[in-house]
N, CA, C and O of each residue as an XYZ file, in Angstrom:
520
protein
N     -16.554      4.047      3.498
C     -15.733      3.049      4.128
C     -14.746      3.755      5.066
O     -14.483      4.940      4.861
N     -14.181      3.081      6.096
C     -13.361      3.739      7.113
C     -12.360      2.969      7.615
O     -12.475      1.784      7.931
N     -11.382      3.634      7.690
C      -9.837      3.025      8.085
C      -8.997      3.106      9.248
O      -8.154      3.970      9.008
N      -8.854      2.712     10.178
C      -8.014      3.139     11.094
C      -6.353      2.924     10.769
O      -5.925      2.028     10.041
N      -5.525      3.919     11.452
C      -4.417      3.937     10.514
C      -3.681      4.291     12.373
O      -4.088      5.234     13.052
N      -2.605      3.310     12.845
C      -2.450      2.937     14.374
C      -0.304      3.525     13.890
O       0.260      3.759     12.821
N       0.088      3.523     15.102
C       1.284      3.985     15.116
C       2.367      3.006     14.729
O       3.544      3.363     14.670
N       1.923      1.608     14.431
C       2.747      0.926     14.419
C       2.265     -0.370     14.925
O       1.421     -0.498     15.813
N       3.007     -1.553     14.142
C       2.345     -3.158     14.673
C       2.186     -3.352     15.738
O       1.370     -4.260     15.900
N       2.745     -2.756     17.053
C       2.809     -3.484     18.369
C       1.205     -2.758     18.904
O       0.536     -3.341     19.757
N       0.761     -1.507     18.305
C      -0.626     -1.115     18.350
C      -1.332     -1.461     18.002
O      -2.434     -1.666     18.511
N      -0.870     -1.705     16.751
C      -1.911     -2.157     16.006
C      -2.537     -4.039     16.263
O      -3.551     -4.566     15.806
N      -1.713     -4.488     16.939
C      -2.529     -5.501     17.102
C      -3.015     -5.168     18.935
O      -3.632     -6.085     19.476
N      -2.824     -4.346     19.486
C      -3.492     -4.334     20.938
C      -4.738     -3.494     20.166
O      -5.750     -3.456     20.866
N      -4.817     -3.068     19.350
C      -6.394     -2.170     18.518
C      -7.103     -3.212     18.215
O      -8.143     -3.464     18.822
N      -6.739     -3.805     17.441
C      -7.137     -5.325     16.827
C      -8.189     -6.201     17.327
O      -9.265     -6.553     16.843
N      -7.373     -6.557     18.831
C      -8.010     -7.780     19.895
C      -9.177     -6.765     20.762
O     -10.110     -7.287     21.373
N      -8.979     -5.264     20.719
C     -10.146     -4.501     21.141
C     -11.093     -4.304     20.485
O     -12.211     -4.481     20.969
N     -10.954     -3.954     19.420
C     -12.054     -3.865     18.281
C     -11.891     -5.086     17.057
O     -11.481     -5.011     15.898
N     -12.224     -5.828     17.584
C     -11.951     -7.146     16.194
C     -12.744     -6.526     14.737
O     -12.228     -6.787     13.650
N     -13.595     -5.974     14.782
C     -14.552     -5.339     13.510
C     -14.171     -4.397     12.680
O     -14.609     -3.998     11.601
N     -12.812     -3.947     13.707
C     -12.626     -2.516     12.568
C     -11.781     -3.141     11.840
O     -11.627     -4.347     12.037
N     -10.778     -2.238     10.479
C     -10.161     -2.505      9.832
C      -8.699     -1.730     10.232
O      -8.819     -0.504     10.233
N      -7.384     -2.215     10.560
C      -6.164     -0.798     11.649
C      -5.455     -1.769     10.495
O      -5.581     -2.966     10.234
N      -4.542     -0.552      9.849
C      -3.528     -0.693      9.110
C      -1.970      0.443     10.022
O      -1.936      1.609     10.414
N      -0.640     -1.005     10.010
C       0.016      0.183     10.852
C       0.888      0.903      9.917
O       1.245      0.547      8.794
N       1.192      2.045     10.607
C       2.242      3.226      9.728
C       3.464      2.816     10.276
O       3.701      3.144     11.438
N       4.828      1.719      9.226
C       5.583      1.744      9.714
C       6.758      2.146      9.185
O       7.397      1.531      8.331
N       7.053      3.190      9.695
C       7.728      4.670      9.156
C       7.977      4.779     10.117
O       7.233      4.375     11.011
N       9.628      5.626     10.457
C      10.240      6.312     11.260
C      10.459      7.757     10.806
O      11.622      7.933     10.444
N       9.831      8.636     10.736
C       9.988      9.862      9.997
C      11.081     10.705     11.218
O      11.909     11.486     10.748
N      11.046     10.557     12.366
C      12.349     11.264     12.911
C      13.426     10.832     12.208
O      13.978     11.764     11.624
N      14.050      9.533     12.004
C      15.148      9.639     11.400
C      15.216     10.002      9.770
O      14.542      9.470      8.888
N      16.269     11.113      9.604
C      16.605     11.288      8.405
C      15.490     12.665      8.199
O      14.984     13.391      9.055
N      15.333     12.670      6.386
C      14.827     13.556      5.903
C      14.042     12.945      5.001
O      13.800     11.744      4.884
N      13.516     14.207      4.132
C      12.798     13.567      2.266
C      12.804     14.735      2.040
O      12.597     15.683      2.798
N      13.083     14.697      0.807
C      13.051     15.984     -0.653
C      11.934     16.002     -1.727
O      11.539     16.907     -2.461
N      11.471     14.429     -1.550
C      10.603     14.527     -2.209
C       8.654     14.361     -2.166
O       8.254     13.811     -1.139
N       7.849     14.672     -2.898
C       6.463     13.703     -2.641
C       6.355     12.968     -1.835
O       7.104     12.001     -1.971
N       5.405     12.943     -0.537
C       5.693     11.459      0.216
C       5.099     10.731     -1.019
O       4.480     10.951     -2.060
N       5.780      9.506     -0.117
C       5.816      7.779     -0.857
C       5.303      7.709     -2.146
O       4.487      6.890     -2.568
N       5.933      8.793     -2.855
C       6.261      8.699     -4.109
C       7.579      7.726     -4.074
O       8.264      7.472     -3.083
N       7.803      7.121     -5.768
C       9.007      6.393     -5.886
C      10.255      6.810     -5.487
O      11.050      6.022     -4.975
N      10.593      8.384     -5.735
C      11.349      8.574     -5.356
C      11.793      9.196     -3.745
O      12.792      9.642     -3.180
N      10.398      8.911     -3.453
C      10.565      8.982     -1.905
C      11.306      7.212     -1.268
O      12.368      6.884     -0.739
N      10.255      6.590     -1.628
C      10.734      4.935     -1.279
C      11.952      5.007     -1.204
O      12.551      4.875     -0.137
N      12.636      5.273     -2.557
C      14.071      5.350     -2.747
C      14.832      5.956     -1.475
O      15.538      5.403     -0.632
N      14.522      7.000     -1.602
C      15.699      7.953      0.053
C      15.070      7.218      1.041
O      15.975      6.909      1.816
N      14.294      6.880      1.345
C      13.897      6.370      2.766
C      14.272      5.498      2.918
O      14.541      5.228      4.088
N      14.601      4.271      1.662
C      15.020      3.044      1.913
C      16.089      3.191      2.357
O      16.335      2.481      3.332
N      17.355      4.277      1.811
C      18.878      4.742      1.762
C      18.717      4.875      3.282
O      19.197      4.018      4.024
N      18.120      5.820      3.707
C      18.037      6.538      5.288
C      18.006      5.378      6.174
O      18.814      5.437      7.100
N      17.211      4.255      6.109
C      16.790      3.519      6.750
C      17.722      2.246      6.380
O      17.545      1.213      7.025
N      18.639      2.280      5.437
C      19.682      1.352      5.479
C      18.910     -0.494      4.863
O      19.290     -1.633      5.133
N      17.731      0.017      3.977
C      17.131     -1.447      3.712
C      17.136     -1.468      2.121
O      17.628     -0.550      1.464
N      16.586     -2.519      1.597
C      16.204     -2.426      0.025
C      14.955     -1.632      0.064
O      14.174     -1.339      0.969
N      15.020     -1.350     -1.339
C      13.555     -0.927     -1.267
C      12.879     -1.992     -1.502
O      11.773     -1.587     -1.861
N      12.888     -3.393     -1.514
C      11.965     -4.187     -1.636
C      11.265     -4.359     -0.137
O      10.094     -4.615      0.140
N      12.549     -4.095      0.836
C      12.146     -4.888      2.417
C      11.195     -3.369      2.998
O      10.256     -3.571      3.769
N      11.442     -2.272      2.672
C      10.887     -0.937      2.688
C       9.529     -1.220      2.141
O       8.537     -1.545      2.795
N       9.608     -1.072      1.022
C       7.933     -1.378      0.536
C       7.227     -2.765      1.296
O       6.055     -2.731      1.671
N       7.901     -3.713      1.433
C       7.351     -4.700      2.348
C       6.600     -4.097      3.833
O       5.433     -4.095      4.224
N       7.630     -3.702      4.304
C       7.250     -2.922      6.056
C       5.776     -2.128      5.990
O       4.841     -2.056      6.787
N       6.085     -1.398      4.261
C       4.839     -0.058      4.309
C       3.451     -0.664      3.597
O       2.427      0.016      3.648
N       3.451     -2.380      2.720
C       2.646     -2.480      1.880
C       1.102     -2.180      2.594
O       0.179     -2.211      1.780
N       0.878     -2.012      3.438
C      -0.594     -1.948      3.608
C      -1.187     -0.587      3.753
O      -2.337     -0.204      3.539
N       0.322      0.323      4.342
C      -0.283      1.608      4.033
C      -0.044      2.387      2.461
O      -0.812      3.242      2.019
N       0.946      1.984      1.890
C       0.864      2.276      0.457
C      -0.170      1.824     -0.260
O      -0.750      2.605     -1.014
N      -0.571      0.515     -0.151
C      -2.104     -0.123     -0.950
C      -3.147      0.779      0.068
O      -4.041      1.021     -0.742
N      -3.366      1.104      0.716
C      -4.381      2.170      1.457
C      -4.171      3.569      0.472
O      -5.172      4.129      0.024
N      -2.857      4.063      0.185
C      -2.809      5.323     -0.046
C      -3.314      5.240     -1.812
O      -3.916      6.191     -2.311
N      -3.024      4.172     -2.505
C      -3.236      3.715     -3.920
C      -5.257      4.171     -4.092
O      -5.788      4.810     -5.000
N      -5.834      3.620     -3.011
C      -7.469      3.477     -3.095
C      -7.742      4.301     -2.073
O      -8.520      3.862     -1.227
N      -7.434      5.060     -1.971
C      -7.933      6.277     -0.786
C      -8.823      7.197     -1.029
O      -9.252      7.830     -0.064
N      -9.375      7.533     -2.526
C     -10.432      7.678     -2.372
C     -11.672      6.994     -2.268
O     -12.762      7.558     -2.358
N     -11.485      5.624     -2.055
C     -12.635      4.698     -1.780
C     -13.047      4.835     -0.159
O     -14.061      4.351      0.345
N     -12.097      5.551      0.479
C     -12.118      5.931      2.542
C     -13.115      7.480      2.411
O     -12.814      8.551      1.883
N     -14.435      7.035      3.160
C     -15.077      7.973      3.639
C     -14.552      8.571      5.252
O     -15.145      9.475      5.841
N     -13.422      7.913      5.750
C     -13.233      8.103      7.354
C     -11.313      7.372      7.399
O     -10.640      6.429      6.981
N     -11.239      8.282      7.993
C      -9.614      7.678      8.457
C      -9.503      8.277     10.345
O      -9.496      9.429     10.778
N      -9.448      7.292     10.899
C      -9.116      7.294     12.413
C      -7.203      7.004     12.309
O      -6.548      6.197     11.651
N      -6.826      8.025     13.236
C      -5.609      7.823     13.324
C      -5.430      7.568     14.812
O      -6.158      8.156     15.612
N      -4.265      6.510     15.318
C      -3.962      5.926     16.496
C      -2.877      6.196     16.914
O      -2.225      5.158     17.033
N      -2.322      7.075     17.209
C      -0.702      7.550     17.736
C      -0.619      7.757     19.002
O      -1.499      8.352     19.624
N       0.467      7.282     19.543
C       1.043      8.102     20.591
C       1.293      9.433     21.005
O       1.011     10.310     20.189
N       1.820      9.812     22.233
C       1.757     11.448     22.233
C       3.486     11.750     22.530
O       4.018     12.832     22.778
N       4.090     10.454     22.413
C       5.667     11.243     22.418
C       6.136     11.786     20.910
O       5.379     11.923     19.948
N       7.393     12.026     20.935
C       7.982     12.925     19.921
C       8.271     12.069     18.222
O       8.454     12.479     17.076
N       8.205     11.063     18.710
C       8.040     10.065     17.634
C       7.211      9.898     16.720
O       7.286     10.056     15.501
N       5.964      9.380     17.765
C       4.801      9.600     17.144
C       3.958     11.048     16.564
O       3.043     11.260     15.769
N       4.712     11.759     17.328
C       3.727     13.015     17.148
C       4.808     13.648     15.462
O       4.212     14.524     14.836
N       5.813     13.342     15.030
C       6.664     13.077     13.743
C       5.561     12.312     12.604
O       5.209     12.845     11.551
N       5.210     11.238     12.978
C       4.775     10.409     12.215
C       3.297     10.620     12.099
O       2.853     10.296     10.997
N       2.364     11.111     13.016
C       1.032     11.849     12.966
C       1.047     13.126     11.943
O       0.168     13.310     11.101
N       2.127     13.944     12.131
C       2.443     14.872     11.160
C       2.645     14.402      9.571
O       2.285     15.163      8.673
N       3.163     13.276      9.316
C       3.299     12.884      8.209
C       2.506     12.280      7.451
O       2.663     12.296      6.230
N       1.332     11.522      8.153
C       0.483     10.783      8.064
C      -0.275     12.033      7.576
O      -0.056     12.121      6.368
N      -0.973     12.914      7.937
C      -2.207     14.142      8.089
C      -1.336     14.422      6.727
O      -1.705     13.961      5.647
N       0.094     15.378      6.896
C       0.449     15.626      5.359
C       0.216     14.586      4.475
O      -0.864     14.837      3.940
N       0.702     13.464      4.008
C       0.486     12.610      3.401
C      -1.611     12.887      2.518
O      -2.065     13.194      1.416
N      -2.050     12.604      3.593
C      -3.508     12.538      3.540
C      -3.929     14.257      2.707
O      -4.961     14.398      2.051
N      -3.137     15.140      2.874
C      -3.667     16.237      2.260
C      -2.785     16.308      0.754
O      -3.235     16.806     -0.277
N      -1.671     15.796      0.880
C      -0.911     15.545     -0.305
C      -2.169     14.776     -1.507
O      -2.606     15.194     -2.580
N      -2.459     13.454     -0.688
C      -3.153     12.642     -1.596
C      -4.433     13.338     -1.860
O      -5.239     12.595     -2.421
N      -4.790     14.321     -1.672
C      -6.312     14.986     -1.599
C      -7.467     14.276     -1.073
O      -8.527     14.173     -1.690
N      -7.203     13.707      0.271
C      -8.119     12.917      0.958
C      -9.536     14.407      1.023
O      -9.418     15.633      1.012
N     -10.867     13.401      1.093
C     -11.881     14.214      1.186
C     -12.406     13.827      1.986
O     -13.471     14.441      2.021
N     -12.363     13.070      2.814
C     -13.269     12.315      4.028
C     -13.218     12.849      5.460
O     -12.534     13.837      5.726
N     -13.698     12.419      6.074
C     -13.258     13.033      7.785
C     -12.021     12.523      8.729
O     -12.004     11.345      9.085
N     -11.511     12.969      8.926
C     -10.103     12.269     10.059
C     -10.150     12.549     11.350
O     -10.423     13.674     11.769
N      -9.941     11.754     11.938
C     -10.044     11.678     13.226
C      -8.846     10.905     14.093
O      -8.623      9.694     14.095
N      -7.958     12.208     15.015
C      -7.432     11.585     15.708
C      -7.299     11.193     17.313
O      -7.337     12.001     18.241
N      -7.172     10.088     17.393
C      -7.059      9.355     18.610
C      -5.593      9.552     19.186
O      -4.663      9.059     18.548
N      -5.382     10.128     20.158
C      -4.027     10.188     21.263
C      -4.275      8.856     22.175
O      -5.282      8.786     22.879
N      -3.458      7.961     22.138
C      -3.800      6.900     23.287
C      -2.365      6.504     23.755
O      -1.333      7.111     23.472
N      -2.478      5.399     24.507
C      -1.479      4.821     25.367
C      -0.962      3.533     24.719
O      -1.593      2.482     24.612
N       0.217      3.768     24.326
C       0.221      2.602     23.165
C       0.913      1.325     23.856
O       1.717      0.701     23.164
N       0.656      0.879     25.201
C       0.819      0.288     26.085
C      -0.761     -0.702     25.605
O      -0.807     -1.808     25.067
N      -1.834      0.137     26.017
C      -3.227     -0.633     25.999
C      -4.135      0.219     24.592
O      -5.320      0.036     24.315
N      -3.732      0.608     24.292
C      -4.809      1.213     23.450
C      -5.449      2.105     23.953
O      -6.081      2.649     23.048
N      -5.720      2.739     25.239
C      -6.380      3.299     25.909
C      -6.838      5.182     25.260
O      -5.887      5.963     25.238
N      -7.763      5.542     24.955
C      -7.952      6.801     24.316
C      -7.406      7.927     25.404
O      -7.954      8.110     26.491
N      -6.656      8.393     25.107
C      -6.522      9.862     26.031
C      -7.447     11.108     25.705
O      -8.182     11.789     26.420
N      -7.160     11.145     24.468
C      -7.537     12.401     23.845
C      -7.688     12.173     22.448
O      -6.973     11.458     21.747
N      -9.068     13.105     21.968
C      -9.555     12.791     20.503
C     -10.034     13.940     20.173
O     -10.661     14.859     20.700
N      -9.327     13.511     18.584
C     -10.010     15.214     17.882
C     -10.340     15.243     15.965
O      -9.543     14.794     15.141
N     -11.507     15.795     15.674
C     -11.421     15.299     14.531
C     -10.286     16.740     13.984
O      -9.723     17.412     14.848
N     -10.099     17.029     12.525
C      -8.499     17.272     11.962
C      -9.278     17.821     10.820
O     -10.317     17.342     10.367
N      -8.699     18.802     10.441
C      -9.063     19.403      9.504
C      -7.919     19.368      8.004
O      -7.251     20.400      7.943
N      -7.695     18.572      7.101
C      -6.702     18.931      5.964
C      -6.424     20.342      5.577
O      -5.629     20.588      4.670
């Protein structure tokens, strides 16, 4: 099974209306701001991030539920496509995403997509090694 995993909702639905067939879950995480000490999105990660980010952790886990229920069944993903941007933001949150994925002991293939998060447009693609 295969997942696309996009920079964020405003991508993730211009991915969406391009490829209606695939499945794009967005990463919505700001990993420039602030820090973590701990496990990603472990509990006690939720916790500081919620602090950093000034929310509950209920409205936190809300923002992230589709990539946390992704990270819960991740070994059921034979393929993870990643959709980021190429500014400093995204290229934060591509980093976290790939860690994340080697944290969780992903075994599948990854593949990332550099695009224009204006149109979706592919710039540059590369598959990723954990």
């Amino acid at each position: 099974m295969k997942i696309n995993i996009t920079a964020g909702e405003c991508l993730n639905k211009i991915l969406q209306e391009k490829y209606p067939n695939e499945t794009f879950i967005p990463f919505n995480e700001a990993m420039v701001k602030g820090g973590y000490n701990t496990k990603l999105f472990s509990e006690e990660f939720i916790i500081e991030r919620s602090t950093i980010h000034k929310v509950s952790k209920e409205e936190y886990v809300n923002k992230l539920t589709l990539f946390l229920n992704f990270l819960k069944k991740i070994n059921n993903y034979s393929e993870v496509i990643l959709w980021f941007g190429d500014e400093p933001f995204c290229k934060k949150n591509t980093e976290i995403v790939l860690q994340t994925l080697k944290e969780y002991k992903f075994l599948g293939n990854v593949a990332l997509n550099i695009v224009d998060e204006e149109t979706g447009k592919i710039l540059n693609s590369n598959l990723v090694r954990l």
